[in-house]
MARKEMAR-744682 format. One record per residue: residue number from 1; chain; z, x, y of N, C-alpha, C in turn. Coordinates in steps of 0.2 Angstrom, whole numbers, plus 5000, padded with zeros to 4 digits. Example, Ala and Ser with C-alpha at 12.3 -4.5 7.8 and 13.67 -1.06 7.14 Angstrom:
2
@nr=1 | kette=A | n.up=5039 | n.east=5066 | n.north=4972 | ca.up=5039 | ca.east=5062 | ca.north=4978 | c.up=5039 | c.east=5066 | c.north=4984
@nr=2 | kette=A | n.up=5035 | n.east=5064 | n.north=4989 | ca.up=5036 | ca.east=5068 | ca.north=4995 | c.up=5039 | c.east=5064 | c.north=5000
This chain:
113
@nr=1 | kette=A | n.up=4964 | n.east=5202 | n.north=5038 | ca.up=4965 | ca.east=5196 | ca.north=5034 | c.up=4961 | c.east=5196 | c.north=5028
@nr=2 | kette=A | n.up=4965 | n.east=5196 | n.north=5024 | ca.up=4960 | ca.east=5196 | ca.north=5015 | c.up=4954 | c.east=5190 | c.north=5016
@nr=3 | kette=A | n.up=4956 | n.east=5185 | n.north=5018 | ca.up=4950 | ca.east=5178 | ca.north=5019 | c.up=4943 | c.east=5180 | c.north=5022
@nr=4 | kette=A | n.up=4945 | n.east=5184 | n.north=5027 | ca.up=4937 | ca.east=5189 | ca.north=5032 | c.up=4935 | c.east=5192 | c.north=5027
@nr=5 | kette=A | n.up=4939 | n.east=5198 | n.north=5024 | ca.up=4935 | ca.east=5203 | ca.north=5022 | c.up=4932 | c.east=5199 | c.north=5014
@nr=6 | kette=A | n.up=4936 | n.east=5196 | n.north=5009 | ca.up=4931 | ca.east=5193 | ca.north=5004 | c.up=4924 | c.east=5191 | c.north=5006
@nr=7 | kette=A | n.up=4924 | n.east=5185 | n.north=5012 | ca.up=4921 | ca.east=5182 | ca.north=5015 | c.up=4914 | c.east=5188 | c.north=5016
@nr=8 | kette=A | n.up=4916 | n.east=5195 | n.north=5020 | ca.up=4911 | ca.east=5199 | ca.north=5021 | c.up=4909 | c.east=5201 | c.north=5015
@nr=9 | kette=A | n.up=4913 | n.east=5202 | n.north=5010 | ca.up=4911 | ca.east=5205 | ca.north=5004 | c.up=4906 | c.east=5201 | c.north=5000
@nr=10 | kette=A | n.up=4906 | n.east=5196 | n.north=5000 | ca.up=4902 | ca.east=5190 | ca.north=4997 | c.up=4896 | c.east=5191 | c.north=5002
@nr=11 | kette=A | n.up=4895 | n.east=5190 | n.north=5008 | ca.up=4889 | ca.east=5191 | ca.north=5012 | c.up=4884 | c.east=5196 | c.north=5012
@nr=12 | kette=A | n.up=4887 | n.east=5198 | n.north=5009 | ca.up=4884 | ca.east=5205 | ca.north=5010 | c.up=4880 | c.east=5206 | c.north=5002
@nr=13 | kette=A | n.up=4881 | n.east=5202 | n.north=4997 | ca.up=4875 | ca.east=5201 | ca.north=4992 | c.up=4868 | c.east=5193 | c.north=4994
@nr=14 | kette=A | n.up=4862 | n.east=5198 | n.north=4993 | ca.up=4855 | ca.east=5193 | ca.north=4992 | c.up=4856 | c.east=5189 | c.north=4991
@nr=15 | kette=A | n.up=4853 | n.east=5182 | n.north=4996 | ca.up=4854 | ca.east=5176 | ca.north=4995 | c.up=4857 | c.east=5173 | c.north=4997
@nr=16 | kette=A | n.up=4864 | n.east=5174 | n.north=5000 | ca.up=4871 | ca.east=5170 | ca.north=5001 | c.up=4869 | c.east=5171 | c.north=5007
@nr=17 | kette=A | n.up=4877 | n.east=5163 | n.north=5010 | ca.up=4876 | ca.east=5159 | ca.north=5014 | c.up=4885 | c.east=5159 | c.north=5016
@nr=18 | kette=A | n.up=4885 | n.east=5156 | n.north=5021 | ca.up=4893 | ca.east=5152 | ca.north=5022 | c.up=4892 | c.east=5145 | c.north=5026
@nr=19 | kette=A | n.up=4896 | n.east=5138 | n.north=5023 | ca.up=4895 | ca.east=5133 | ca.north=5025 | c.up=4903 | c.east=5134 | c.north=5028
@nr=20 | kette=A | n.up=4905 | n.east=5130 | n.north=5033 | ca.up=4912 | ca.east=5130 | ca.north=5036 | c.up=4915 | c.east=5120 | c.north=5036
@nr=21 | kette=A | n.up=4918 | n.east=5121 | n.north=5035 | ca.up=4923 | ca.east=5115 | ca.north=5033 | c.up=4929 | c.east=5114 | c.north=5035
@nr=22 | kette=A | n.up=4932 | n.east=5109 | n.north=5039 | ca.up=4939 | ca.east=5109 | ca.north=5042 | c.up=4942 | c.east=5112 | c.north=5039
@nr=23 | kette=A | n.up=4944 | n.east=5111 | n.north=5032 | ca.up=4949 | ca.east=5116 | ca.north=5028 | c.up=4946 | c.east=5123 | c.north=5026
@nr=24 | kette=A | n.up=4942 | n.east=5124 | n.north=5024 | ca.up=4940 | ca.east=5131 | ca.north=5021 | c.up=4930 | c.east=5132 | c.north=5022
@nr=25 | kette=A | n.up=4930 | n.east=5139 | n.north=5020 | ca.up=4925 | ca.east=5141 | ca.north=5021 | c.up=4921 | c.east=5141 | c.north=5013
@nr=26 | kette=A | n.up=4914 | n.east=5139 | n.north=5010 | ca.up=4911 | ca.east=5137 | ca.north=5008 | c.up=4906 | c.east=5145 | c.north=5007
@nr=27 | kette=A | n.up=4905 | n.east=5149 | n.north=5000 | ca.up=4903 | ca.east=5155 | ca.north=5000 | c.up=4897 | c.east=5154 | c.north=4996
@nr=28 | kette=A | n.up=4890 | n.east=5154 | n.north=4995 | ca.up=4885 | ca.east=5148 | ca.north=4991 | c.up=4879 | c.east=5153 | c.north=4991
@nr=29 | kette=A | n.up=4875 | n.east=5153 | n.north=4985 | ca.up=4870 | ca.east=5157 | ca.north=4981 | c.up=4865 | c.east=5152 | c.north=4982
@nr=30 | kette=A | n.up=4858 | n.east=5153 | n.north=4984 | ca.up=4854 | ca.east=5148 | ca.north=4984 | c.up=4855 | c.east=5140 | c.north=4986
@nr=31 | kette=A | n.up=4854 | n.east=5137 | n.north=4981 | ca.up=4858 | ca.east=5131 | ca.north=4981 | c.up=4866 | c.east=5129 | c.north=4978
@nr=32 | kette=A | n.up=4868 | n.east=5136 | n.north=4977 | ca.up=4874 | ca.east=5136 | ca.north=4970 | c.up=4880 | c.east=5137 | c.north=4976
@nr=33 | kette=A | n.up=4885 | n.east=5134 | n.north=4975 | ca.up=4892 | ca.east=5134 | ca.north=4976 | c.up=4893 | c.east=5138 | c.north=4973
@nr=34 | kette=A | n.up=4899 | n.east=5144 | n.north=4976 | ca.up=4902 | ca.east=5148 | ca.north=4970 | c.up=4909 | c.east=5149 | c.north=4973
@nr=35 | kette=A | n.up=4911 | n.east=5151 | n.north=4980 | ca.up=4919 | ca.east=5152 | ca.north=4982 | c.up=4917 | c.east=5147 | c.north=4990
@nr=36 | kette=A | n.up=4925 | n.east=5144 | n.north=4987 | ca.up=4930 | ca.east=5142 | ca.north=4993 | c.up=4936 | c.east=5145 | c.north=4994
@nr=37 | kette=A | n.up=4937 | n.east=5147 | n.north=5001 | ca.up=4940 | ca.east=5151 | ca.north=5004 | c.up=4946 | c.east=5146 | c.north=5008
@nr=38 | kette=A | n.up=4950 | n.east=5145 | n.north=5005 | ca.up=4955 | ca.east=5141 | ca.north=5008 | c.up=4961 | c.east=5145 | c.north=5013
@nr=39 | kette=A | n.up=4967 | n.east=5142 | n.north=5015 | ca.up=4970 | ca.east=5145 | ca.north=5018 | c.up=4975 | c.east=5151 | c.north=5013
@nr=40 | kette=A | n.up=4978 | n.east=5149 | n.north=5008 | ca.up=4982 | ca.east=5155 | ca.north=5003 | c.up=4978 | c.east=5155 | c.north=4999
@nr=41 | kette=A | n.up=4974 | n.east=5153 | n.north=4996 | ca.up=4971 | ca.east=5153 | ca.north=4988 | c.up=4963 | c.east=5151 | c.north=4990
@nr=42 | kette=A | n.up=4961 | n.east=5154 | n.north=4984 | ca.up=4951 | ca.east=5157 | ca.north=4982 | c.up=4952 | c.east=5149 | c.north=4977
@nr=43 | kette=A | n.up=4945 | n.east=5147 | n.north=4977 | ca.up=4943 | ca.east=5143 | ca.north=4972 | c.up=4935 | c.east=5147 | c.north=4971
@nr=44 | kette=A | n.up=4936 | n.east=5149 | n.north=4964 | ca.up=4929 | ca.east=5151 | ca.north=4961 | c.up=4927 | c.east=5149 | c.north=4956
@nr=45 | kette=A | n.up=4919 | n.east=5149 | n.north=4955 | ca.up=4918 | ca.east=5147 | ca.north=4951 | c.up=4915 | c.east=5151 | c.north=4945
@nr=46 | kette=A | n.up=4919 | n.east=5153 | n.north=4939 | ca.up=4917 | ca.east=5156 | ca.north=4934 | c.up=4915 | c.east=5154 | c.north=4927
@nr=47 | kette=A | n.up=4912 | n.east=5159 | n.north=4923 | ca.up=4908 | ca.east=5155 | ca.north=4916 | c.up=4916 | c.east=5155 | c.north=4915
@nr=48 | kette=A | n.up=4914 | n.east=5152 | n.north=4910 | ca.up=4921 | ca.east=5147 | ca.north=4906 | c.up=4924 | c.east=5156 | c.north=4903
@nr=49 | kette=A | n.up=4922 | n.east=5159 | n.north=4898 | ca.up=4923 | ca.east=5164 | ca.north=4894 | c.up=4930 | c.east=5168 | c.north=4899
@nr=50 | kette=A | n.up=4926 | n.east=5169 | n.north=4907 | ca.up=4931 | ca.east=5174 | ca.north=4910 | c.up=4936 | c.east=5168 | c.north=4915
@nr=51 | kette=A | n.up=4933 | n.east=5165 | n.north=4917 | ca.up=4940 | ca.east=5159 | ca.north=4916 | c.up=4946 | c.east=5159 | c.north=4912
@nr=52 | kette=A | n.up=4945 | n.east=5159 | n.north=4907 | ca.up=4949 | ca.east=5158 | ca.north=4902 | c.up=4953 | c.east=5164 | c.north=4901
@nr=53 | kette=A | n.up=4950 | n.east=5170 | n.north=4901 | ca.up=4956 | ca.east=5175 | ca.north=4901 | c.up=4959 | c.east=5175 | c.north=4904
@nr=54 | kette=A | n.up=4956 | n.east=5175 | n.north=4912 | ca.up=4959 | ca.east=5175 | ca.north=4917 | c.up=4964 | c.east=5172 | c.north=4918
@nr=55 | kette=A | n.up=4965 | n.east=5164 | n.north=4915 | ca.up=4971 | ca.east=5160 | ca.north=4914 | c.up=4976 | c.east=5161 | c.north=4911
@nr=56 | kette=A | n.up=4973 | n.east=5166 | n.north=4906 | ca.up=4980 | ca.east=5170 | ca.north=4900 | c.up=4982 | c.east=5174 | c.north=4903
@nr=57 | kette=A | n.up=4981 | n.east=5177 | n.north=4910 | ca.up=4985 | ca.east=5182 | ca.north=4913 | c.up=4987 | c.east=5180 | c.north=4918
@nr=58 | kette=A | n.up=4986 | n.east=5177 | n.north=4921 | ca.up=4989 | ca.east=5175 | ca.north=4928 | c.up=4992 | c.east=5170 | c.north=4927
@nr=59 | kette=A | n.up=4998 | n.east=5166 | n.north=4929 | ca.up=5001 | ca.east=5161 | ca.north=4929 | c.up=5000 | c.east=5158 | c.north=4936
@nr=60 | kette=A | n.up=4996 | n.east=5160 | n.north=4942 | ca.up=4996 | ca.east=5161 | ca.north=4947 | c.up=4988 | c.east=5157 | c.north=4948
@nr=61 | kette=A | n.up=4984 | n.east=5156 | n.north=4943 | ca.up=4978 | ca.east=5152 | ca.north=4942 | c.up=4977 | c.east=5147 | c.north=4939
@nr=62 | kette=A | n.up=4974 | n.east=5142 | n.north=4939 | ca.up=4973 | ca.east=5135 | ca.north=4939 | c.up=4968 | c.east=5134 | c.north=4937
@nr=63 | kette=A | n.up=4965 | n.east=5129 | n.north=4932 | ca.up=4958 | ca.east=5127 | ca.north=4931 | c.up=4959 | c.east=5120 | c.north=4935
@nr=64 | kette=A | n.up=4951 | n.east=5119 | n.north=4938 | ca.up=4952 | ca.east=5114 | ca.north=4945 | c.up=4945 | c.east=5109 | c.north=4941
@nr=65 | kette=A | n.up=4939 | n.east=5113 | n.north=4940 | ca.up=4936 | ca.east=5108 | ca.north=4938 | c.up=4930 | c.east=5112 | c.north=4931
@nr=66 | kette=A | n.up=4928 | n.east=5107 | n.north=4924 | ca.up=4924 | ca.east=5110 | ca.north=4923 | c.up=4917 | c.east=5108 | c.north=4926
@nr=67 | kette=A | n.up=4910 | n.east=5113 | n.north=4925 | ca.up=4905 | ca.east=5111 | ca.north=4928 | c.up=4898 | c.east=5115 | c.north=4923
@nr=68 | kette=A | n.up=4897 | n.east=5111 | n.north=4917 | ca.up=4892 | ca.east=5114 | ca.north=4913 | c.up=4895 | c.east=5121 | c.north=4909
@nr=69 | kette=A | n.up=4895 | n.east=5128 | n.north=4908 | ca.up=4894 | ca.east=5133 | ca.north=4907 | c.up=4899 | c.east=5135 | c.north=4911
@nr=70 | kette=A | n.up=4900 | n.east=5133 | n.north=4916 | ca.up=4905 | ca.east=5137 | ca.north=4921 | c.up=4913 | c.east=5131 | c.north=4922
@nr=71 | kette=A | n.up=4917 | n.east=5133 | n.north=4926 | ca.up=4924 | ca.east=5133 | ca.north=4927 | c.up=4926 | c.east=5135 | c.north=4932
@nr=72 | kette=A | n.up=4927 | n.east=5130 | n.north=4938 | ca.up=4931 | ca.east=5130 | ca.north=4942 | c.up=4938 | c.east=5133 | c.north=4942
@nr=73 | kette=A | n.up=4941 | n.east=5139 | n.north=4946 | ca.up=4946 | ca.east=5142 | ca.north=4944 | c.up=4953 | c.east=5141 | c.north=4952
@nr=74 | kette=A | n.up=4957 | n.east=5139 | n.north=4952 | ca.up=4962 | ca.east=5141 | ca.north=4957 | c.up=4964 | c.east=5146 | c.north=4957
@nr=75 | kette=A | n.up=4965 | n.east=5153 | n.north=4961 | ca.up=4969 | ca.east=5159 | ca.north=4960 | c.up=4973 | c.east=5161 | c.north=4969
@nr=76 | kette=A | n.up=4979 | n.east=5158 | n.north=4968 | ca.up=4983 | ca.east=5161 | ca.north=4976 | c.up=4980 | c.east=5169 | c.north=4977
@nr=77 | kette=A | n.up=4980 | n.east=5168 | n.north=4982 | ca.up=4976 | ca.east=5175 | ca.north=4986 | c.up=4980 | c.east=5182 | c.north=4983
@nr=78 | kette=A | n.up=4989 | n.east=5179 | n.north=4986 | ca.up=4994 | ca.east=5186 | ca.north=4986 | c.up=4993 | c.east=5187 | c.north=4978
@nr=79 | kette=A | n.up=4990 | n.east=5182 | n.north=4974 | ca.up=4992 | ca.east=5185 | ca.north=4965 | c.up=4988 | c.east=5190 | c.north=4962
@nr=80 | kette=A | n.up=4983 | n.east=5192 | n.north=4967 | ca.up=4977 | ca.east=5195 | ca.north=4965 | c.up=4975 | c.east=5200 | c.north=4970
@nr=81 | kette=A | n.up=4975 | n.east=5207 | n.north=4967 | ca.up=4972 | ca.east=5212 | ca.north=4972 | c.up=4964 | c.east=5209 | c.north=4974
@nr=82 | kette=A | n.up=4963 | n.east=5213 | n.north=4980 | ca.up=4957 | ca.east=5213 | ca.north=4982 | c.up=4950 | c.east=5216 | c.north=4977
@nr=83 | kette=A | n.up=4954 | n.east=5219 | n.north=4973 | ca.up=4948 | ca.east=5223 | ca.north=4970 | c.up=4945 | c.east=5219 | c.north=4966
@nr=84 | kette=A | n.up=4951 | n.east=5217 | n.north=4961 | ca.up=4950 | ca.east=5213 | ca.north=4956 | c.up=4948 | c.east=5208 | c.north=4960
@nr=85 | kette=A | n.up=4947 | n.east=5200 | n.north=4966 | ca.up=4945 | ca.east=5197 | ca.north=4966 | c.up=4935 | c.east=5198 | c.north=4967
@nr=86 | kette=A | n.up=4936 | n.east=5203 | n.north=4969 | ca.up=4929 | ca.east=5207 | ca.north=4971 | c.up=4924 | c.east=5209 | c.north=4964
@nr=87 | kette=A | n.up=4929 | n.east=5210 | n.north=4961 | ca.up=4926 | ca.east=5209 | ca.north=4952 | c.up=4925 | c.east=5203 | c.north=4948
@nr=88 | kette=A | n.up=4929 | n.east=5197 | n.north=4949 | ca.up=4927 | ca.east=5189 | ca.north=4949 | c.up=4920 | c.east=5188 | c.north=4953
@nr=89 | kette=A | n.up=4921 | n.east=5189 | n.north=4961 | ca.up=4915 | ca.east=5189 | ca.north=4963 | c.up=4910 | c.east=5191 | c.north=4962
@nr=90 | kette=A | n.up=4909 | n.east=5197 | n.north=4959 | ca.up=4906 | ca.east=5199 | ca.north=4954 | c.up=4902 | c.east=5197 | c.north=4949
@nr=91 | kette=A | n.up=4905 | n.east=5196 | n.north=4946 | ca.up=4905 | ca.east=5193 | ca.north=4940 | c.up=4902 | c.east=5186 | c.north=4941
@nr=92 | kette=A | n.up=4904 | n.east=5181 | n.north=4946 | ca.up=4902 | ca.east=5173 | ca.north=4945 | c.up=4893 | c.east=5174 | c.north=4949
@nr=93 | kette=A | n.up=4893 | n.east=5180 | n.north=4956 | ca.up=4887 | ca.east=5180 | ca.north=4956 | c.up=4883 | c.east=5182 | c.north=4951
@nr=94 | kette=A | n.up=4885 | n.east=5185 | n.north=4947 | ca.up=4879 | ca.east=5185 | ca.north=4941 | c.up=4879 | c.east=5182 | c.north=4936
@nr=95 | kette=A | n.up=4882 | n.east=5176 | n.north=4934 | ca.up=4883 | ca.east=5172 | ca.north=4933 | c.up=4877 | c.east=5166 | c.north=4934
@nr=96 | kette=A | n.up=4880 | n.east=5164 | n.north=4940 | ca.up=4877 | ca.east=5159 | ca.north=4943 | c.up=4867 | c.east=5162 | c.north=4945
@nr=97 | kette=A | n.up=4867 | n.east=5167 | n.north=4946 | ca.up=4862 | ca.east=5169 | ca.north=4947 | c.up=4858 | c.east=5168 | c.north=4941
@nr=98 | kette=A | n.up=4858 | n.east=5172 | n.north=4936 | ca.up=4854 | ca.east=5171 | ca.north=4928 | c.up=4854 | c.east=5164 | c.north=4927
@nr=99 | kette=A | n.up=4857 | n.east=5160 | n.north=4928 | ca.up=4855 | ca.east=5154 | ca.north=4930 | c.up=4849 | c.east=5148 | c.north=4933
@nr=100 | kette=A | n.up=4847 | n.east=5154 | n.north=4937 | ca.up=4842 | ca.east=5149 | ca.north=4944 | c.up=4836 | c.east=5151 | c.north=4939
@nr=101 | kette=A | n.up=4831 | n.east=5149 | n.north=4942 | ca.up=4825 | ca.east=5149 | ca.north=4938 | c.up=4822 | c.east=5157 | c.north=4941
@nr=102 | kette=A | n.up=4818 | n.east=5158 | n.north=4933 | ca.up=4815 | ca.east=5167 | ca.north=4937 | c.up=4814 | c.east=5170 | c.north=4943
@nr=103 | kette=A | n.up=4809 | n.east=5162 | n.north=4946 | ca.up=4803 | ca.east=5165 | ca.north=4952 | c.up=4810 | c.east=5164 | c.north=4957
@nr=104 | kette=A | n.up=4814 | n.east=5161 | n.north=4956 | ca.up=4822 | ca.east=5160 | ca.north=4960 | c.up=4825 | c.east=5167 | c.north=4962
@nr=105 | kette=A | n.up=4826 | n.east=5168 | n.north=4956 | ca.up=4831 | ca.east=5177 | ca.north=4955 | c.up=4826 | c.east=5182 | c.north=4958
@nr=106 | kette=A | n.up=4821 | n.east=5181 | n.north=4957 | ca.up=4817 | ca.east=5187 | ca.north=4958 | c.up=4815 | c.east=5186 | c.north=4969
@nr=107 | kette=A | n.up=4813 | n.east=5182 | n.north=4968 | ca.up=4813 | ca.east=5180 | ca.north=4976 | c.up=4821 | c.east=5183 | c.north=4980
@nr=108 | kette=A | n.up=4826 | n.east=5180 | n.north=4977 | ca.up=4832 | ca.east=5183 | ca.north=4980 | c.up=4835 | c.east=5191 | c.north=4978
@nr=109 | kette=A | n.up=4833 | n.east=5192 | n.north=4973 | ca.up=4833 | ca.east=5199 | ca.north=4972 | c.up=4829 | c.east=5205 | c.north=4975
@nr=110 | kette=A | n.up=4824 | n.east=5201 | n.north=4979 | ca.up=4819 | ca.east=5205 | ca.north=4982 | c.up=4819 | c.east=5206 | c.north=4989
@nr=111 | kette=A | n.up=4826 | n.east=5201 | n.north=4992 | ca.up=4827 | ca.east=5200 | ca.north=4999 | c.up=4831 | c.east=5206 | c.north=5000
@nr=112 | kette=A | n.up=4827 | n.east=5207 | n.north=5006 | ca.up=4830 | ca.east=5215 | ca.north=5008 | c.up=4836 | c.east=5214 | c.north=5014
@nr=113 | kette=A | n.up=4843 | n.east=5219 | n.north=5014 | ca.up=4846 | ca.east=5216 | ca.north=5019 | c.up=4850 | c.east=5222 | c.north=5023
């Protein structure tokens, strides 16, 4: 099921966590929310820049909420290869990351796993 395997893909960078929720599972960087894992469709949280392309190409993604610098994105699971979702996650982990404060990133970036 694509929902596990993102799920491991996400797990498996410094720092992260999963919190679980009757509806979906909850994918989180330090104190940072970044994916929700619903039942057909990923809610991630991306900078606005790549958001925004992403909405000019997919007709299949939805802006859900802004939040500072970043932008909440809807994207239905079937509308997106695995790859490319794993490139979003990507990208929002480093994102959200450059974010934390130094002694932050550097402490997580140091965690061996």
């Amino acid at each position: 099921m694509m929902k596990d395997t993102i799920k491991d893909y996400f797990l498996d960078k410094p720092g992260t966590f999963e919190d679980h929720d009757r509806s979906h599972i909850t994918l989180n960087l330090a104190s940072e929310k970044i994916v929700e894992l619903h039942q057909n469709y990923v809610d991630i949280k991306l900078n606005k820049s790549i958001s925004n392309q992403l909405l000019s190409k997919l007709d299949e993604v939805k802006p859900i909420q802004d939040e500072g610098e970043f932008q909440w994105s809807q994207i239905q699971m079937d509308a997106i290869s695995f790859s490319d979702l794993c490139e979003l996650i990507d990208q929002s982990y480093e994102s959200v990351i450059s974010t934390l404060p130094e002694d932050e990133q550097r402490e997580i970036l140091d965690l061996e796993w």
